[in-house]
C-alpha positions as CSV (number, residue, x, y, z in Angstrom):
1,X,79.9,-69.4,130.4
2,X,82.2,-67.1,132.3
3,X,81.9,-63.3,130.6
4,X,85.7,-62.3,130.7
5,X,85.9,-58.0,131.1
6,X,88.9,-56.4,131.0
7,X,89.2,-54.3,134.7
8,X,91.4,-51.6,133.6
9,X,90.4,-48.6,131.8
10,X,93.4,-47.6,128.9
11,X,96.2,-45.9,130.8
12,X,97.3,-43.3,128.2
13,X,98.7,-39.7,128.8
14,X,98.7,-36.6,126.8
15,X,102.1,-36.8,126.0
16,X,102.3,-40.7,125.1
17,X,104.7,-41.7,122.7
18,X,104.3,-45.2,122.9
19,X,101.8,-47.9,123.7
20,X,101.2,-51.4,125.5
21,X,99.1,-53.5,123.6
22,X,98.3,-57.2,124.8
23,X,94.6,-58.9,125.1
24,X,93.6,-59.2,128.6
25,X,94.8,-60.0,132.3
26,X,94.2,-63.4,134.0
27,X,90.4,-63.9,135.0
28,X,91.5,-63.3,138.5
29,X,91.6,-59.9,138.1
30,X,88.1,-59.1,137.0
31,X,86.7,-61.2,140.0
32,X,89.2,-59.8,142.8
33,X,90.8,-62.6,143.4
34,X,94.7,-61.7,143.3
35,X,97.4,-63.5,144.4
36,X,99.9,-62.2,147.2
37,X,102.9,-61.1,144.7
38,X,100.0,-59.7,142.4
39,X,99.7,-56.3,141.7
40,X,96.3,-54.4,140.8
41,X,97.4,-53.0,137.8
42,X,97.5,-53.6,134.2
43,X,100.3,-56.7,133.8
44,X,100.1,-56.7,137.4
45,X,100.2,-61.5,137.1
46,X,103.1,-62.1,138.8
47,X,103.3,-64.8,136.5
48,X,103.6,-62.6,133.4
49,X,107.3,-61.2,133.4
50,X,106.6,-57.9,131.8
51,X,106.8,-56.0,135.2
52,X,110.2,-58.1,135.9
53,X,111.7,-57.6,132.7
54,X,111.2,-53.6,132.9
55,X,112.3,-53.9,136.2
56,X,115.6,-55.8,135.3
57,X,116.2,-53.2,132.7
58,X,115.6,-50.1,134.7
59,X,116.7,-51.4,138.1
60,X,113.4,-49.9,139.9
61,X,113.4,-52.4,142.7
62,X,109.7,-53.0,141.8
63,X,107.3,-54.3,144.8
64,X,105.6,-57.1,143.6
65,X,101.8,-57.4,146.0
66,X,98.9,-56.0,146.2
67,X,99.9,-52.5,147.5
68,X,99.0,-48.7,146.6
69,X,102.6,-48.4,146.6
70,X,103.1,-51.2,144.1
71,X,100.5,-49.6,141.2
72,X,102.0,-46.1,142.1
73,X,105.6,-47.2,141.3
74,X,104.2,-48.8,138.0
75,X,102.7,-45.3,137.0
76,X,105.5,-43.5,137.6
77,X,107.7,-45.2,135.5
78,X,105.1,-45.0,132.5
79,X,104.4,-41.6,132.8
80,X,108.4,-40.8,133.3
81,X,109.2,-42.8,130.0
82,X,105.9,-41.6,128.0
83,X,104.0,-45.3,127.9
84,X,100.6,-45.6,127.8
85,X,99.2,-49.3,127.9
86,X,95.4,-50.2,126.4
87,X,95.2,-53.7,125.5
88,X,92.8,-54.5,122.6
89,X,90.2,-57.1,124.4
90,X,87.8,-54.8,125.9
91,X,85.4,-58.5,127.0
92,X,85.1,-62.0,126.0
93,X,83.7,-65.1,126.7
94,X,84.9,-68.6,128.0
95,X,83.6,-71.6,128.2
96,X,86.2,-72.2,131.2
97,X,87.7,-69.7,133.7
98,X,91.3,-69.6,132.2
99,X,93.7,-67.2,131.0
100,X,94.2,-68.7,127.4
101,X,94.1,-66.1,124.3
102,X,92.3,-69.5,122.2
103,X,90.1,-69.9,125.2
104,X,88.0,-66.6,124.4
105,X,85.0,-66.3,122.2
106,X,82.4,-63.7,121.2
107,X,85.0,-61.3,121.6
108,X,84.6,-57.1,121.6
109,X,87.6,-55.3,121.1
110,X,88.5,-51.4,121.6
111,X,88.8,-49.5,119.2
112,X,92.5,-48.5,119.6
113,X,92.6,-46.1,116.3
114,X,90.1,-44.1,118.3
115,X,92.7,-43.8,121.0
116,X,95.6,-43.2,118.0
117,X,93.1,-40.1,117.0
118,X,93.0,-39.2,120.4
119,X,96.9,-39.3,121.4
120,X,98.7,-37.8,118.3
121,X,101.8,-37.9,120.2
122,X,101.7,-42.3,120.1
123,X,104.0,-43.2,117.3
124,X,104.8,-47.0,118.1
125,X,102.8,-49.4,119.5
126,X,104.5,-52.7,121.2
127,X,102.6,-55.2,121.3
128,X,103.1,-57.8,124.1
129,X,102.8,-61.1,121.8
130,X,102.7,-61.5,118.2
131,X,100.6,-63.1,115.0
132,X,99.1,-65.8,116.5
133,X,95.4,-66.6,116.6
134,X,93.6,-64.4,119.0
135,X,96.8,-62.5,119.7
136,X,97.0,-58.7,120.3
137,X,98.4,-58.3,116.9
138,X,96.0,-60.5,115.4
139,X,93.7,-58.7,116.8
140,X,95.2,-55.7,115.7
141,X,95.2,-56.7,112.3
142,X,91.7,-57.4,112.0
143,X,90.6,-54.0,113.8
144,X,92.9,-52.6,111.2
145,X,90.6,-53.9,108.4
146,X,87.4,-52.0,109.5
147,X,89.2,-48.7,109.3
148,X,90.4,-50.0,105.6
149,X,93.9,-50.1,106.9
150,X,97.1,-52.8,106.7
151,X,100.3,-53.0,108.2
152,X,103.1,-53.3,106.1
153,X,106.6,-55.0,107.2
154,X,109.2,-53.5,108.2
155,X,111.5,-55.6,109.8
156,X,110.4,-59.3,109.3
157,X,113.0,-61.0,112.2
158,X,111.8,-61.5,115.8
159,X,110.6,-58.9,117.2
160,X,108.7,-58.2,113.9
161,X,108.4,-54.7,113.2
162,X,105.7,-52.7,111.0
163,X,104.5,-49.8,110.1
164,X,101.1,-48.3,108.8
165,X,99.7,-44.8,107.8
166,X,97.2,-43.2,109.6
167,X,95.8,-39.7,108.4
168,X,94.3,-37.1,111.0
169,X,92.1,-36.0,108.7
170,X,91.3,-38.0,105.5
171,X,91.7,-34.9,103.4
172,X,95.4,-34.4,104.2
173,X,97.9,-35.1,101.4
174,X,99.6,-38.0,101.9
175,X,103.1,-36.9,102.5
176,X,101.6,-35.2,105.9
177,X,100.1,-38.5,107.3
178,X,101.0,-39.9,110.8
179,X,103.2,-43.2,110.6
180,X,102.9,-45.8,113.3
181,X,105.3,-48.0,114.1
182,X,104.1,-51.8,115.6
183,X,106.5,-53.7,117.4
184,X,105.6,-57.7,118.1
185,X,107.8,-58.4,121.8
186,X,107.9,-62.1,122.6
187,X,105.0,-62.3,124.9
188,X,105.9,-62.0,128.5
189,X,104.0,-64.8,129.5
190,X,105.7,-67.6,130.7
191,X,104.1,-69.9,128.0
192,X,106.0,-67.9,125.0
193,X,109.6,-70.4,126.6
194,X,109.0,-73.2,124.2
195,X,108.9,-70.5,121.2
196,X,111.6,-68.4,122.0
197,X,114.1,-71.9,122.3
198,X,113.2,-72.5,119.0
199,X,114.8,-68.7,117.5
200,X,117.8,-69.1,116.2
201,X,119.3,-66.0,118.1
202,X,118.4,-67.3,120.9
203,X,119.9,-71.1,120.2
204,X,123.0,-68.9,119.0
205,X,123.3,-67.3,122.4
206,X,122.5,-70.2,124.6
207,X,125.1,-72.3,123.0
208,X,127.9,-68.9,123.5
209,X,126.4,-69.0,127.3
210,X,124.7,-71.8,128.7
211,X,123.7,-70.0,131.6
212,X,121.9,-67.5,129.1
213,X,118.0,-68.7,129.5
214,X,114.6,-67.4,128.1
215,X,114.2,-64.2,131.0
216,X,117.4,-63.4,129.8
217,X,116.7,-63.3,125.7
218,X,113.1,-61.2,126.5
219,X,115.1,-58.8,129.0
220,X,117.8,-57.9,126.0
221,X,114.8,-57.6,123.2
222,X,112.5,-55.3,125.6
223,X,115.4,-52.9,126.4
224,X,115.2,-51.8,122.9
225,X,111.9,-50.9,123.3
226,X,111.5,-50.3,126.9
């Protein structure tokens, strides 16, 4: 049994407006084993797109290996644009060494309203996958539930949207709670293709512009967001 921790600590500022939430970074990077275009930094997989997408939108000329200068350009760019990132799976177990969300069990998640409470300024929360089983909103959900709180919809389309209340202080009238926006991206991984051919926006674009492919759909619904 392989005990799965995550190796980055939540990367969240005082003025954060926003925040990354996925589940956790390929085993690789909690033994040290990157690869050469890898970066040591939260989404740092070459082969999750996340990095590449921003990059597309923002034109940053990203380096993608395992220098300083690589994490320090990520940083910059959050801190510039006010996004923190603390993904919910703080360990887990597998019975194989993989990067599969289904492949974890016994797992211990952080306790991201305690973060909320911390950074008053976070009013949306994108999540980097949606409602499937042992994905970051699923996660969410449940984590939601031991704080005796729910998401409602918003926008029920692709990227999902929600919302839910939070108070700073239970005795606060209602009309003077904090609202929280969730945000469900198509996850950035490059296991989310099969999916994303199957939305209808996306079949409706593809057949307008057969060169239009899956990198393409995820870079135009992150710049929204991003």
């Amino acid at each position: 049994m392989f005990l799965h921790k995550h190796p980055y600590k939540p990367f969240i500022k005082k003025d954060s407006t926003k925040l990354i939430v996925g589940t956790l970074p390929p085993p690789r990077f909690s033994t040290g084993d990157l690869l050469e275009k890898d970066v040591d930094f939260c989404y740092g997989s070459y082969y999750n797109s996340l990095w590449l997408f921003i990059d597309k939108i923002h034109n940053l000329g990203l380096h993608y290996d395992n220098s300083s200068e690589a994490i320090e350009e990520r940083k910059v760019f959050l801190i510039k644009h006010k996004i923190g990132i603390c993904d919910i799976v703080e360990s887990a177990e597998r019975g194989t060494i993989g990067a599969s969300d289904l492949g974890m069990t016994n797992i211990k998640l952080r306790d991201i309203i305690g973060y909320l409470k911390q950074y008053p300024n976070i009013d949306t929360i994108l999540f980097i996958g949606g409602n499937s089983k042992n994905g970051p909103e699923y996660f969410f959900r449940r984590h939601l539930k031991t704080y005796n709180l729910k998401l409602d919809v918003v926008e029920n389309e692709v990227p999902r949207i929600h919302k839910f209340v939070m108070p700073s202080n239970a005795q606060e009238a209602i009309d003077s709670r904090r609202i929280v926006k969730t945000v469900s991206l198509t996850s950035s991984s490059g296991a989310a293709n099969i999916s994303i051919s199957r939305i209808p926006l996306y079949k409706q674009l593809k057949a307008k512009n057969p060169d239009f492919n899956t990198f393409d759909f995820r870079v135009m619904q992150y710049s929204e967001f991003f």
